[in-house]
C-alpha positions in Angstrom: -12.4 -14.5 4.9 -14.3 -14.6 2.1 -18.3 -16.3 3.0 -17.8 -18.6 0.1 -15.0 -20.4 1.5 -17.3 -22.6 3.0 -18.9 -23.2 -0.1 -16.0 -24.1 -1.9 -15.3 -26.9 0.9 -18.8 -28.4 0.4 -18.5 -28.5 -3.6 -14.8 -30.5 -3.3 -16.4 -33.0 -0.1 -19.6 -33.3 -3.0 -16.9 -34.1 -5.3 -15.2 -36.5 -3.3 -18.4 -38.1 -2.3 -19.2 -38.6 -6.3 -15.7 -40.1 -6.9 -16.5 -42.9 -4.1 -19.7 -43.9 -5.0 -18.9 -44.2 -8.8 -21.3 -44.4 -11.4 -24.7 -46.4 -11.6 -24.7 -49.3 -13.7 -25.0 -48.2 -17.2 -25.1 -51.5 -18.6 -28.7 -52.6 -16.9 -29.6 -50.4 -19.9 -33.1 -47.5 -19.4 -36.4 -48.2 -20.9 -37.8 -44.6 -21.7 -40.8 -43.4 -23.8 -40.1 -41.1 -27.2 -41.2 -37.8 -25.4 -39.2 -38.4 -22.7 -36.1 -39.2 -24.8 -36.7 -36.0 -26.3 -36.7 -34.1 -23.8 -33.8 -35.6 -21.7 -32.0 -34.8 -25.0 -33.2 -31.2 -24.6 -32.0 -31.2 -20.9 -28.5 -32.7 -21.7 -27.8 -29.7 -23.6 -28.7 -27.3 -21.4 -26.1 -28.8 -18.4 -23.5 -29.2 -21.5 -22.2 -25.6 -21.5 -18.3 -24.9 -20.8 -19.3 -22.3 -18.2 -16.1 -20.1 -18.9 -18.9 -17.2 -19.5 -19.6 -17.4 -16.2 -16.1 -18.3 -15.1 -14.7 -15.4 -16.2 -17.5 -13.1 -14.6 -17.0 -14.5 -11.5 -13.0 -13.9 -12.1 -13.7 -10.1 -12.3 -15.7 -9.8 -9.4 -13.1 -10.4 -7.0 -13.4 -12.9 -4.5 -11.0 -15.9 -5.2 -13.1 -17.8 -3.1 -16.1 -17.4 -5.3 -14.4 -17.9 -8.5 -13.1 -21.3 -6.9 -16.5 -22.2 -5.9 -18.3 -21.3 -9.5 -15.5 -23.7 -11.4 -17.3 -26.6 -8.8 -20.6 -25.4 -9.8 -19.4 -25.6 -13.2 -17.4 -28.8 -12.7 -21.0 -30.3 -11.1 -23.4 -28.9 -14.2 -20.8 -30.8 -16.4 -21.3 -33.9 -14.7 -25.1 -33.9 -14.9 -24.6 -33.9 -19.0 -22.3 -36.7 -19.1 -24.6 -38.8 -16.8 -28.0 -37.5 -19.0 -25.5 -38.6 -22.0 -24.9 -42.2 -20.2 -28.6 -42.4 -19.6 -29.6 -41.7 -23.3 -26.8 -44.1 -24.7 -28.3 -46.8 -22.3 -31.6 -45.8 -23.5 -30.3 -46.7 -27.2 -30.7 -43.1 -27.7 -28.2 -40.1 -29.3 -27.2 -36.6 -27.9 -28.7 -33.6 -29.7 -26.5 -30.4 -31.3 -28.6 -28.1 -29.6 -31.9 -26.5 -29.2 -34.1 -23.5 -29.1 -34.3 -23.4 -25.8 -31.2 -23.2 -25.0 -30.0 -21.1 -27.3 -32.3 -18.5 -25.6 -31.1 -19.2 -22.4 -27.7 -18.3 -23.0 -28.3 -15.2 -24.9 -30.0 -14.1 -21.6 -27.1 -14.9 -19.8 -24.3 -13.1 -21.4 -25.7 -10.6 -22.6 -24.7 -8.0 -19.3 -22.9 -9.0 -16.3 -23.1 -11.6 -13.1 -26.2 -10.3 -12.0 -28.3 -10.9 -15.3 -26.4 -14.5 -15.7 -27.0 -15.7 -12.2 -31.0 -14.1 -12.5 -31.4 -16.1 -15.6 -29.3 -19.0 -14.3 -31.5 -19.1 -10.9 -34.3 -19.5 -13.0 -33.3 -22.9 -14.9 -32.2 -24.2 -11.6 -35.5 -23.7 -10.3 -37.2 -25.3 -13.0 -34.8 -27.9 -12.9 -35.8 -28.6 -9.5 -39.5 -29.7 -10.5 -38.2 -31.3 -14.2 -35.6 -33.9 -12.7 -38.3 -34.2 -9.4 -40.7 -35.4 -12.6 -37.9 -37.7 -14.2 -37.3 -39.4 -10.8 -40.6 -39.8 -9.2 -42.7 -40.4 -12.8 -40.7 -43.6 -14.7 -40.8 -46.9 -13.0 -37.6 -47.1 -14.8 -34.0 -48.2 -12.2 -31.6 -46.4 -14.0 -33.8 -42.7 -14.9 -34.5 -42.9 -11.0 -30.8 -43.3 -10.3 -29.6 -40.4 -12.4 -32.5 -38.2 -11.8 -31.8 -38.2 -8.3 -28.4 -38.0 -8.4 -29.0 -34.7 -10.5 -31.6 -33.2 -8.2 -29.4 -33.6 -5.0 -27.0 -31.4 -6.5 -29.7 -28.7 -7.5 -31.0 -28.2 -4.6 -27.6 -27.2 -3.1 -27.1 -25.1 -6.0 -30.1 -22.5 -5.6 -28.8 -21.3 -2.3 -25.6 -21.3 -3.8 -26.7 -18.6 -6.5 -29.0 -16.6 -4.0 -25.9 -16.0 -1.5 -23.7 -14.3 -4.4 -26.5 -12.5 -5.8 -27.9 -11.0 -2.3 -23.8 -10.0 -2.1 -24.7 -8.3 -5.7 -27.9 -6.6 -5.0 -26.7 -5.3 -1.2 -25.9 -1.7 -3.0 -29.8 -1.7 -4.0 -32.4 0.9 -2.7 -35.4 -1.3 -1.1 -37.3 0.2 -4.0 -34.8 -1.2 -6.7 -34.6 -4.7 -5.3 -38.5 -4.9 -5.5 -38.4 -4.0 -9.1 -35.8 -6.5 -9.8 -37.6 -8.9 -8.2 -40.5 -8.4 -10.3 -38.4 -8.5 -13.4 -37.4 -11.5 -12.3 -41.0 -13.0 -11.9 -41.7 -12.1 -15.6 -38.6 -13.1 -16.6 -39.3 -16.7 -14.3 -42.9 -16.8 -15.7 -41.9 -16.5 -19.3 -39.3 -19.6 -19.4 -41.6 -21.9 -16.9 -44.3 -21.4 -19.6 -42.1 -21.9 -22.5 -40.6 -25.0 -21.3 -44.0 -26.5 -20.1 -45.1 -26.2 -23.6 -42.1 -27.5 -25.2 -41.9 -30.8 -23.1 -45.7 -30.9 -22.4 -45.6 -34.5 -23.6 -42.8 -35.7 -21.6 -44.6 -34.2 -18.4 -48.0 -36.4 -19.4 -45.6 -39.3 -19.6 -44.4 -38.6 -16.1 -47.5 -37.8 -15.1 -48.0 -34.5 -15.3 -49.7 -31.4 -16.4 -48.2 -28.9 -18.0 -50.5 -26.5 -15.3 -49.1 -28.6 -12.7 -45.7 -28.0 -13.6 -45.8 -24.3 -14.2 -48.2 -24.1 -10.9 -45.1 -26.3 -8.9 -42.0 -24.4 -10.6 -43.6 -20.9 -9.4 -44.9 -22.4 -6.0 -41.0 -23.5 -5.2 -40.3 -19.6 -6.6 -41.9 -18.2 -4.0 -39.5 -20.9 -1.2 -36.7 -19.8 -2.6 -36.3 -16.7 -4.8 -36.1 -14.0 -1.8 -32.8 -12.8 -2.0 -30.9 -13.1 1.9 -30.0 -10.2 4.0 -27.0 -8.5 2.1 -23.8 -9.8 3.5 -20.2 -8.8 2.6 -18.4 -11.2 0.3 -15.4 -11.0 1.9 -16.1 -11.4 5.8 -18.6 -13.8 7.8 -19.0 -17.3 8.4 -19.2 -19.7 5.6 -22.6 -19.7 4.0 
């Protein structure tokens, strides 16, 4: 059985438990500065991909199981758009095209196979982490609480998500090798905290924070959770 059987389990009771509490209440509207606005547009696109990249990746690796559980994922990531998209309507404010940012991000991510996109992807979910921590604990706005929560929750579930499939990658590695991709990784990490604490350094000071404080938290939470588990066959053991 494959170990991401479990997983798939916990993504549909997630599911469930999102389709019985319902949405919050759009209508008590959100009261939110410019720079925040801006950069909760900037967010909304990075959740608003289609996935199928990574889909289809996942397809050829093997494990139904997995593939079932990265269409969740997917399915989750979607959901965080549409509620930043609710938030900015209720905020009298408009979806962007796209961004810079992004666009950068997803060159990273398909530009080889699984690996590279879940490296690159485990590094926007761990500065997601601290950004939506920001959003919720920085406005004393009802509604930007709410949804930044709500988006956090499922974050946190989704980094150990990512690290079980890529210490299932990584298990043919050399010691050696798997300490060199680590410290790709770390530049890689480094690199995107820095440019994304520049780019919505004036959202952060509304929140109430640094942009040394963030990068400082984002690579502090790296540490937690980057080390890649003990290498465990993707087709046997427990649920993960």
């Amino acid at each position: 059985m494959s170990v991401f059987t479990g997983w798939v389990e916990h993504f549909e009771a997630e599911a469930g438990r999102r389709a019985e509490r319902g949405d919050p209440q759009w209508t008590r509207g959100a009261a939110l500065p410019a720079a925040v606005v801006k950069s909760v547009q900037r967010f909304q696109v990075g959740e608003a991909g289609d996935g199928a990249n990574l889909i289809s990746k996942a397809g050829a690796a093997g494990d139904e199981a997995y593939t079932a559980a990265v269409r969740l994922f997917v399915e989750e990531e979607r959901n965080h758009a549409r509620l930043l998209e609710h938030l900015l309507t209720a905020a009298n404010a408009r979806t962007i095209g796209g961004h810079w940012t992004d666009a950068v991000f997803v060159r990273l991510r398909r530009a080889l196979g699984l690996r590279l996109e879940l490296m690159v992807l485990m590094i926007a979910e761990v500065i997601a982490l601290r950004y939506y921590r920001a959003l919720r604990d920085g406005t004393s706005d009802p509604l930007t609480t709410e949804v930044a929560g709500r988006i956090l929750a499922d974050e946190e579930r989704h980094v150990p998500f990512h690290l079980r499939r890529l210490g299932a990658a990584f298990a043919p590695l050399s010691p050696v090798a798997r300490r060199a991709v680590h410290a790709v990784w770390w530049v890689l990490l480094l690199g995107a905290v820095v440019v994304v604490a520049h780019d919505h350094g004036p959202a952060l000071r509304e929140l109430g924070l640094t942009r040394r404080r963030f990068v400082v938290d984002v690579l502090r939470t790296w540490v937690r959770t980057s080390e890649l588990p003990d290498p465990v066959p993707v087709t046997s053991g427990p649920a993960a």
